[in-house]
C-alpha positions in Angstrom: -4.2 -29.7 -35.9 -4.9 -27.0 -33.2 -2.1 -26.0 -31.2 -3.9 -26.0 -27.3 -2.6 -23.0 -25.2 -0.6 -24.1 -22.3 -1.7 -21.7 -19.6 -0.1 -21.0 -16.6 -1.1 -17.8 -14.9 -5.1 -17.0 -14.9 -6.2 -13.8 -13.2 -10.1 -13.8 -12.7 -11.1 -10.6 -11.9 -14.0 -7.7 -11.6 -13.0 -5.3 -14.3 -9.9 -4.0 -16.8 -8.6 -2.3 -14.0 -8.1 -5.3 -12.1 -6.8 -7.1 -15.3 -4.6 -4.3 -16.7 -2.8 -3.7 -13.4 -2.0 -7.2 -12.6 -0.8 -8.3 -15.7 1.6 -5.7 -15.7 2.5 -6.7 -12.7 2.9 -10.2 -13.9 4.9 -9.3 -16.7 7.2 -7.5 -14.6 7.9 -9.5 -11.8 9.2 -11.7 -14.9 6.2 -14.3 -15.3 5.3 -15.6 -19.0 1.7 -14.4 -19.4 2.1 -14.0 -22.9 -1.1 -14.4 -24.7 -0.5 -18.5 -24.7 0.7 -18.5 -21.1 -2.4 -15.8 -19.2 -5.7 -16.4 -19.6 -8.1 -13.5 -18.0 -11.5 -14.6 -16.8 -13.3 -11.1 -16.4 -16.5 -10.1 -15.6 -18.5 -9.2 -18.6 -20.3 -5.6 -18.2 -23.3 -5.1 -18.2 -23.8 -8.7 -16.9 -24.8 -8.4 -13.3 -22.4 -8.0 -10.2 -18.9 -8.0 -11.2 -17.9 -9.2 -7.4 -20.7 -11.6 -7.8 -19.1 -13.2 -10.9 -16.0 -13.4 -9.3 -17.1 -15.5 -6.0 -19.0 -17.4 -8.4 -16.1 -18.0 -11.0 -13.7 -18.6 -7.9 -14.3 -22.5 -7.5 -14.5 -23.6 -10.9 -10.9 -21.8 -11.5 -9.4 -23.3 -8.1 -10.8 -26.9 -9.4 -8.8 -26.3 -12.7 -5.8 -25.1 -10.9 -6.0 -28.0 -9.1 -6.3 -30.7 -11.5 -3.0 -29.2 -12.9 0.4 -29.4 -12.0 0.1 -26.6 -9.4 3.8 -26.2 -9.2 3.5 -25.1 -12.7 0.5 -22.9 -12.4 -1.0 -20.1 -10.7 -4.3 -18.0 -9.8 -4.4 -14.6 -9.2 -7.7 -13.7 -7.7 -9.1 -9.7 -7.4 -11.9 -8.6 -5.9 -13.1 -5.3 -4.5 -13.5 -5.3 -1.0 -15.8 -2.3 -1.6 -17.7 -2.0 1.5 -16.4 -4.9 3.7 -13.5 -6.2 5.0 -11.0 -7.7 3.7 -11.6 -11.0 6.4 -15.6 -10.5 5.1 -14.1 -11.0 1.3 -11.7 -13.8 2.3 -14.5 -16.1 3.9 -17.0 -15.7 0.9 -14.2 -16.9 -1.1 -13.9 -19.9 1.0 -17.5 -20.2 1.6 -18.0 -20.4 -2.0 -15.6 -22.8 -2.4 -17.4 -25.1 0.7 -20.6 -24.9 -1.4 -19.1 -25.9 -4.3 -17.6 -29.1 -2.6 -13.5 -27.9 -3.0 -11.5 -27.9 -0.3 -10.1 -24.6 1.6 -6.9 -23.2 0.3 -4.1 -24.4 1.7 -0.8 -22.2 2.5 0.8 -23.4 -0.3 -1.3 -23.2 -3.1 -0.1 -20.8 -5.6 -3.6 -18.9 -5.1 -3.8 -14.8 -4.8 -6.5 -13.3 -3.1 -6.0 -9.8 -3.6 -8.6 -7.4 -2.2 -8.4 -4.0 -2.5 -10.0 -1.7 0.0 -12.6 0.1 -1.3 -11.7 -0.5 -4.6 -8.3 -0.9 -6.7 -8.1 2.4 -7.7 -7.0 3.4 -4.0 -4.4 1.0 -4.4 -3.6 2.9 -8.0 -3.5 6.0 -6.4 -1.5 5.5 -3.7 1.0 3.5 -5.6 1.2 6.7 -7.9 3.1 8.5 -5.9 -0.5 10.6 -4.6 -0.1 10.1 -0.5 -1.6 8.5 2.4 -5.5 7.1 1.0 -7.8 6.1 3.1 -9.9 2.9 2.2 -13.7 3.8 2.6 -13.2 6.8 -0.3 -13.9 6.0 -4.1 -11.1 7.0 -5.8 -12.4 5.5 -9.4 -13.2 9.0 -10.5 -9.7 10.0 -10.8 -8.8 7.0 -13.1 -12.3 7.0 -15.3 -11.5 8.3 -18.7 -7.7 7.8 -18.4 -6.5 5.0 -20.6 -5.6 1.8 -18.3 -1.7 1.8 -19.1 -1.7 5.2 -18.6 -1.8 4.9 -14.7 -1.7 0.7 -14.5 2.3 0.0 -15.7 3.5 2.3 -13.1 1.7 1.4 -10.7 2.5 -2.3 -11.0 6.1 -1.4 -11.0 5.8 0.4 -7.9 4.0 -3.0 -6.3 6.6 -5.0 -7.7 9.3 -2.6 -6.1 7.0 -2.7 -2.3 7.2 -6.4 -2.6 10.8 -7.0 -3.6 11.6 -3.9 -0.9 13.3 -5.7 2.1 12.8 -2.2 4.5 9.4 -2.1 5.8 6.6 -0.9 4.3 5.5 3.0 4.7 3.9 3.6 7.5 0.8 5.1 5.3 0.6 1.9 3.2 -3.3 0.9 3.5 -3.8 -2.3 4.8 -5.5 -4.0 1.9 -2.3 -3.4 0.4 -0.1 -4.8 2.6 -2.2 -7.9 2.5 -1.9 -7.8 -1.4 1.6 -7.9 -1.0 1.5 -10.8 1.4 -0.5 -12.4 -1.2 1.4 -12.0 -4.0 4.9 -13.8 -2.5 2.3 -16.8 -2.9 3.0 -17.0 -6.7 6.2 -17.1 -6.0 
């Protein structure tokens, strides 16, 4: 007989980026997402739009979420805002979600939504220590041929510290970011 994982974090994403940075985070903030426990829906390259899969991956994983014990489970969700807004991002989540027939999440749904503005890499290099970012520059070229962990672990400790921090935030802390954070005391 099979032994059937019991997962209990998935993190659908865009790219490895997304997937190595937040499941470091994950790890830790001191969630089990060992390989039984974290399941990683990511886009495959070369595919088509890696934003696209993600909308259209997004109800299918809130369904399964939901026909779980939620208290038990949890959905981390990253998407590039790229070239929208975070609020543009945010409703064609939910519209997808209306199209597919699921209700809107609810405020206590252990659902993520982070959206990095213009892509996670800003995040990454502002949480690196590398100063104020703004979020309509591409910062991917700094991160392109560097191996994920390389940059991704510290980076995920220095969210987990921005989170757990009870002073504000820096003042130069890009918005996207602070509605990352915002996001992520859902899961908890």
């Amino acid at each position: 007989m099979v032994a059937r994982r019991q997962v209990s974090h998935v993190i659908l994403c865009e790219d490895v980026q997304h997937q190595v940075l937040f499941r470091w985070y994950l790890r830790l903030s001191g969630f089990n997402v060992g390989p039984r426990k974290l399941r990683i829906e990511r886009a495959p390259k070369g595919f088509g739009s890696a934003e696209q899969f993600v909308r259209e991956r997004y109800p299918t994983e809130v369904q399964t979420y939901r026909a779980r014990n939620p208290a038990y489970w949890a959905l981390v969700v990253a998407i590039d805002a790229d070239k929208w807004s975070i609020a543009d991002r945010v409703r064609q989540l939910s519209e997808a979600l209306q199209d597919a027939g699921e209700e809107a999440r609810t405020a206590n749904e252990r659902i993520a939504l982070l959206i990095p503005r213009r892509n996670v890499e800003t995040w990454i290099h502002y949480l690196l220590g590398h100063g104020a970012v703004d979020e309509i520059s591409d910062y991917r070229k700094f991160y392109r041929d560097r191996p994920k962990n390389e940059h991704c672990r510290p980076a995920a400790e220095r969210l987990m510290d921005l989170k757990k921090s009870e002073t504000e935030l820096p003042e130069d802390c890009p918005e996207s970011l602070r509605a990352g954070l915002e996001e992520l005391k859902r899961l908890d």
